[in-house]
C-alpha positions as CSV (number, residue, x, y, z in Angstrom):
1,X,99.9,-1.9,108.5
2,X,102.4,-1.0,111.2
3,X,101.1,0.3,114.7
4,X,102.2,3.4,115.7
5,X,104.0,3.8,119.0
6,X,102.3,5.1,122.1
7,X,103.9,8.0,122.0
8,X,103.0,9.0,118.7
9,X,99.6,8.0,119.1
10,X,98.8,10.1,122.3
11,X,99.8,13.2,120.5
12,X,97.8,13.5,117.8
13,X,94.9,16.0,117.0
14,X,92.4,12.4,116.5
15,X,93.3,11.3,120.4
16,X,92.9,14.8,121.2
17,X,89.4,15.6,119.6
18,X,87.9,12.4,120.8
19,X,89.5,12.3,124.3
20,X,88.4,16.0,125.0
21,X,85.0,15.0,123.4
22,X,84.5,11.9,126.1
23,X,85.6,14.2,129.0
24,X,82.8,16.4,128.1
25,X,80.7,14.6,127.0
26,X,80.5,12.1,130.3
27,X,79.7,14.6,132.4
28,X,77.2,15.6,130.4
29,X,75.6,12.2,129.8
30,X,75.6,11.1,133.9
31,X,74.0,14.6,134.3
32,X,71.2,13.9,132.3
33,X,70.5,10.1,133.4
34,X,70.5,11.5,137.0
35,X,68.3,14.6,135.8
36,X,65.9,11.8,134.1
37,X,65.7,9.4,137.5
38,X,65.2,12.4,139.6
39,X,62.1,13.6,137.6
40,X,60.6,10.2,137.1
41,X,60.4,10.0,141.2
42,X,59.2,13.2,141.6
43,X,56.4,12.6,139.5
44,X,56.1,9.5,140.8
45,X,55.3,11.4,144.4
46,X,53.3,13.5,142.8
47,X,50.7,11.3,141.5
48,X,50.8,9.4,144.6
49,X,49.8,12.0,146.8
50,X,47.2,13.1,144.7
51,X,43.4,12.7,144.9
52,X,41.5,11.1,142.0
């Protein structure tokens, strides 16, 4: 099996798809984890300043 050139390889539609996939999906992904980390300390503050 021969491996295509660079060139070749950064233009087509599979490179394309999954490249434009990652750069949306990253965003996407830290967004959540740091929506997640958030939540867990403010519930974490919540139940500590609460009365029992």
């Amino acid at each position: 099996m021969r491996l295509p050139n660079s060139n070749t390889f950064f233009n087509t539609i599979r490179f394309k798809l999954i490249s434009g996939l990652i750069v949306v999906m990253l965003p996407v992904l830290s967004f959540l984890i740091y929506n997640s980390y958030y939540s867990i300390q403010v519930v974490r503050n919540q139940v500590t300043q609460s009365k029992y």
